[in-house]
C-alpha positions as CSV (number, residue, x, y, z in Angstrom):
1,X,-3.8,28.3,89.8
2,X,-6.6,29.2,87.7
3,X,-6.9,28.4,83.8
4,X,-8.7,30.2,81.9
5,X,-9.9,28.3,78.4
6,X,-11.0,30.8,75.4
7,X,-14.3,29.7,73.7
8,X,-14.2,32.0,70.5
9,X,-15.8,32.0,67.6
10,X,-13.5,34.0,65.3
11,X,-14.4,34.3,61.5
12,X,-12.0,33.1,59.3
13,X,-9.4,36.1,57.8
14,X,-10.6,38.7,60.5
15,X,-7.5,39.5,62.3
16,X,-9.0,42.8,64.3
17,X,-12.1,41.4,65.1
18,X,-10.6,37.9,66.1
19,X,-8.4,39.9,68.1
20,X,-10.5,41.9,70.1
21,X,-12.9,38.4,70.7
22,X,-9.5,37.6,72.2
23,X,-8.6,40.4,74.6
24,X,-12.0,40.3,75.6
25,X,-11.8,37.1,76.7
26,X,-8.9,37.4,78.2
27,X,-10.1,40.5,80.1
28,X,-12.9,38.4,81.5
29,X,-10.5,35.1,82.6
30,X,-8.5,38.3,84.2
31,X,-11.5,39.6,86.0
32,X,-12.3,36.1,87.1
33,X,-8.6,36.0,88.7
34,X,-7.0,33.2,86.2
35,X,-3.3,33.4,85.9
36,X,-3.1,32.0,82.4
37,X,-5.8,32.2,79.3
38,X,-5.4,29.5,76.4
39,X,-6.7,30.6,73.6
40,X,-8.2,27.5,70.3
41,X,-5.4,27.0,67.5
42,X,-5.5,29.5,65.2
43,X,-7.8,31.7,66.9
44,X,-6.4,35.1,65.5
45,X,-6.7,34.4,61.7
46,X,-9.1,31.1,62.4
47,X,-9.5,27.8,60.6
48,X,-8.8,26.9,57.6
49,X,-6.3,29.4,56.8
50,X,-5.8,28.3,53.6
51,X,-4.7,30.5,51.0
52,X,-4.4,33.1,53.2
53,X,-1.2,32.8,54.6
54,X,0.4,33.3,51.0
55,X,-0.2,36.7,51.2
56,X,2.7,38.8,53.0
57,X,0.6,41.6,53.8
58,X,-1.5,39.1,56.4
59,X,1.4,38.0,57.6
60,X,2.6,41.6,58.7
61,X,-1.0,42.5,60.2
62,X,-0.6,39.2,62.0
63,X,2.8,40.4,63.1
64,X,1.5,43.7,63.9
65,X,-1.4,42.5,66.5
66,X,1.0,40.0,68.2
67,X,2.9,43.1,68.9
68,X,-0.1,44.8,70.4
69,X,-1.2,41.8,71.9
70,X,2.8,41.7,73.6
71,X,2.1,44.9,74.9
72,X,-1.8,44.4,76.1
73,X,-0.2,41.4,77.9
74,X,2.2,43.1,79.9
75,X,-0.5,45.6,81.0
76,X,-2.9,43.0,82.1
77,X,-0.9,42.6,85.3
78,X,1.8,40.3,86.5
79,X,-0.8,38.1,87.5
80,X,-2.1,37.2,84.5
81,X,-0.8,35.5,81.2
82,X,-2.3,35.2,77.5
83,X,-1.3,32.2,76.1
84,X,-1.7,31.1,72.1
85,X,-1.9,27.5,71.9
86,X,-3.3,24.6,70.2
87,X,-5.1,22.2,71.9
């Protein structure tokens, strides 16, 4: 089974761009035939969150691309997971 590891460089509080650094790479890991793509901790809103996370409207835009990202996932193929995790 291949694993696919995410090196990103995501900027702190940039949900849409941090995203698409992670469909990317997971688009790459799928080209590459990996089964499952690990992606750093915190790698959608990056590190340190800090403040951040007290605002609600963050946490919906989070919700929002975890959604998208749900649906992206299921179109990648069968083959082929993306996997949020911290390492």
């Amino acid at each position: 089974m291949k694993i696919a590891i995410a090196q990103l460089n995501p900027v702190i509080g940039d949900i849409l761009g941090n995203a698409k650094l992670i469909l990317d790479a997971a688009q790459k890991a799928q080209n590459l035939d990996a089964k499952l793509i690990i992606t750093p901790e915190l790698s959608l809103i990056d590190y340190p969150p800090r403040d951040l996370l007290i605002y609600p409207s963050l946490i919906e835009r989070i919700r929002k691309i975890i959604q998208i990202f749900a649906i992206r996932n299921s179109s990648f193929s069968r083959n082929c997971n993306l996997q949020f995790s911290s390492l």
